[in-house]
Biopython code that builds the backbone (N, CA, C, O; Angstrom):
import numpy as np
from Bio.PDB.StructureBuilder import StructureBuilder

atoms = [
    (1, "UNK", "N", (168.537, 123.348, 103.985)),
    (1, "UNK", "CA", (168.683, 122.475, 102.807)),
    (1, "UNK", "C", (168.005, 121.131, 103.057)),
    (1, "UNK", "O", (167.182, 120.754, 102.223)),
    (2, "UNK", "N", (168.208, 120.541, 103.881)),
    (2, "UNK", "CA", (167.571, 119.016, 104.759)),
    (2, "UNK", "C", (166.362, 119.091, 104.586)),
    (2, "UNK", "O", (165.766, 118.112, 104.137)),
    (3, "UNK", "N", (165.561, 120.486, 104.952)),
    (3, "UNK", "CA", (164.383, 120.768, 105.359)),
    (3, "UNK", "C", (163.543, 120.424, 103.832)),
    (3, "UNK", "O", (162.691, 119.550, 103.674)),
    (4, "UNK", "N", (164.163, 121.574, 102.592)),
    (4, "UNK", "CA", (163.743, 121.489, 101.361)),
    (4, "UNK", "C", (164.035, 119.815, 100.805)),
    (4, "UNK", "O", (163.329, 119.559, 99.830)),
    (5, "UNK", "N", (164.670, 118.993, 101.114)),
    (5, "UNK", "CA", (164.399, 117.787, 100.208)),
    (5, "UNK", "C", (163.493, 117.151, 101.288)),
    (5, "UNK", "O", (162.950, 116.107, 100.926)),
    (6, "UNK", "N", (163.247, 117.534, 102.426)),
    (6, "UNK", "CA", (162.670, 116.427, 103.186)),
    (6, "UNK", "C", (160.887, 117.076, 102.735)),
    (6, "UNK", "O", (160.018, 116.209, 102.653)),
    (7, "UNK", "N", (160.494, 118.494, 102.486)),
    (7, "UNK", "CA", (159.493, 118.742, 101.822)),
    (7, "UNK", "C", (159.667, 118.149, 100.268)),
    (7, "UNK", "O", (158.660, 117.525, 99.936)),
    (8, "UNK", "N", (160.320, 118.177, 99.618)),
    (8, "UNK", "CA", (159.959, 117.868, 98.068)),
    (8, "UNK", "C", (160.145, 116.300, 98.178)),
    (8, "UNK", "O", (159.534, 115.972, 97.161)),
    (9, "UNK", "N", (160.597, 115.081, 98.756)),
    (9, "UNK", "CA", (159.797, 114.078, 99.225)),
    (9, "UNK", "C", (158.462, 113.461, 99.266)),
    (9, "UNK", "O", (157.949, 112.445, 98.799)),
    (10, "UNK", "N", (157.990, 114.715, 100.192)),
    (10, "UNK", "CA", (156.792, 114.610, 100.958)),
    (10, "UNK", "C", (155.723, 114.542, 99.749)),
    (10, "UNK", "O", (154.842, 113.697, 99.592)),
    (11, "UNK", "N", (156.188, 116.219, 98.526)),
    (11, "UNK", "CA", (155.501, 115.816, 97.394)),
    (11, "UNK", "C", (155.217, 115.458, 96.712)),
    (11, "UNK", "O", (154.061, 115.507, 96.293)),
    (12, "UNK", "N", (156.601, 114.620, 95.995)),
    (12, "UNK", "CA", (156.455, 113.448, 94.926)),
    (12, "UNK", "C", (155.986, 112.431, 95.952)),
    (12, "UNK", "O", (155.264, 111.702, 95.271)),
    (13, "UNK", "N", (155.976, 112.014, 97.040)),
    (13, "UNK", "CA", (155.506, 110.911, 97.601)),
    (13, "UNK", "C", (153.597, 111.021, 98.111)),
    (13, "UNK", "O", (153.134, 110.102, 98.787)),
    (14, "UNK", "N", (152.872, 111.976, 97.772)),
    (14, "UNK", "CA", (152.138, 112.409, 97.824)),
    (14, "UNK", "C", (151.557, 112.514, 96.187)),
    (14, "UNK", "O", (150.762, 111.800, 95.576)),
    (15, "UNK", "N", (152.134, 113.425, 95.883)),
    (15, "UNK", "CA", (151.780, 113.198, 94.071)),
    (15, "UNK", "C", (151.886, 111.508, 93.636)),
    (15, "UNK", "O", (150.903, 111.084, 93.029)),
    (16, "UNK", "N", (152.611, 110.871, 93.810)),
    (16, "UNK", "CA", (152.667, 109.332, 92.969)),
    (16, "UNK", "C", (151.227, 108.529, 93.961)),
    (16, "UNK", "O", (150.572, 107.667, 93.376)),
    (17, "UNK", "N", (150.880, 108.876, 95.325)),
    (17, "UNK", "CA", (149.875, 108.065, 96.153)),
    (17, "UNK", "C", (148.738, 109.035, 95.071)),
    (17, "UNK", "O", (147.807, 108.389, 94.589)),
    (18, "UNK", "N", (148.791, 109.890, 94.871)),
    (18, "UNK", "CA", (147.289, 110.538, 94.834)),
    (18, "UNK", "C", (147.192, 110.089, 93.175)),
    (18, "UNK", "O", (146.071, 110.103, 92.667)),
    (19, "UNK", "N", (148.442, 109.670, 92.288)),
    (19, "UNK", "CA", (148.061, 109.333, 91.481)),
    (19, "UNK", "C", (147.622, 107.575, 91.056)),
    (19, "UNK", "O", (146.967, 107.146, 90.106)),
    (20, "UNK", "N", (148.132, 107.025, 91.925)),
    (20, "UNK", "CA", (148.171, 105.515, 92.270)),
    (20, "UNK", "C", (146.319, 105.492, 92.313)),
    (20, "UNK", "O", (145.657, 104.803, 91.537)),
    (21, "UNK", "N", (145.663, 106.474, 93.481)),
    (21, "UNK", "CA", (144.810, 106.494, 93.545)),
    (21, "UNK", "C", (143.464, 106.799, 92.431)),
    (21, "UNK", "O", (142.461, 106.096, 92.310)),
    (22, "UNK", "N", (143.762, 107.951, 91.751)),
    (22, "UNK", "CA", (143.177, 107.894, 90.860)),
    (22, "UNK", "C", (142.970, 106.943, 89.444)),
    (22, "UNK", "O", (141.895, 106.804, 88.860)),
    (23, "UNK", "N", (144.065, 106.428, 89.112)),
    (23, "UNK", "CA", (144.421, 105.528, 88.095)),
    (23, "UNK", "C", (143.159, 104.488, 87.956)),
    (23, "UNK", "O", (142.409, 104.423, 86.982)),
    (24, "UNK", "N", (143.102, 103.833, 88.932)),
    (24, "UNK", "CA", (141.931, 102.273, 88.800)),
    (24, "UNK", "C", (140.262, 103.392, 87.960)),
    (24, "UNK", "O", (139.630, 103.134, 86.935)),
    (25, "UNK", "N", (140.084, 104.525, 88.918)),
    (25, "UNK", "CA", (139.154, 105.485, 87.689)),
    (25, "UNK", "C", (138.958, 105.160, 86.389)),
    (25, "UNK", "O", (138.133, 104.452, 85.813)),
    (26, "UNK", "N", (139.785, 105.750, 86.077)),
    (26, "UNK", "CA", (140.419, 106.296, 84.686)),
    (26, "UNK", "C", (140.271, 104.492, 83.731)),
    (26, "UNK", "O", (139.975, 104.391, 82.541)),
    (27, "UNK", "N", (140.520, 103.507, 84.508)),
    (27, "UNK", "CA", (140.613, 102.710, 84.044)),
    (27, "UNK", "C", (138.820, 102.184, 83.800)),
    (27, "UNK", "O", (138.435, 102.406, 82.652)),
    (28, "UNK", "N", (138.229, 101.828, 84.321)),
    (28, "UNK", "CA", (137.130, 101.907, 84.454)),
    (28, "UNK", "C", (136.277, 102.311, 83.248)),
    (28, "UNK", "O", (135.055, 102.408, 83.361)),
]
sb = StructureBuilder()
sb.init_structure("model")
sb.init_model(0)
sb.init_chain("A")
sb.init_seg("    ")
for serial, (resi, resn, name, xyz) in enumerate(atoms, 1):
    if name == "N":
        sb.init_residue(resn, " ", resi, " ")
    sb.init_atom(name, np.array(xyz, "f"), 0.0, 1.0, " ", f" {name:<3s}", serial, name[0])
structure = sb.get_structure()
């Protein structure tokens, strides 16, 4: 159980950087 929130973490904290990243793009 530990294991599964400490992966789904990893992905919203991964998904929000990779979208942080793309954003200034888009803006452009």
């Amino acid at each position: 159980m530990r294991f599964l929130l400490g992966a789904l973490m990893l992905l919203v904290s991964g998904s929000a950087l990779a979208t942080i990243d793309v954003m200034p793009f888009k803006d452009e």
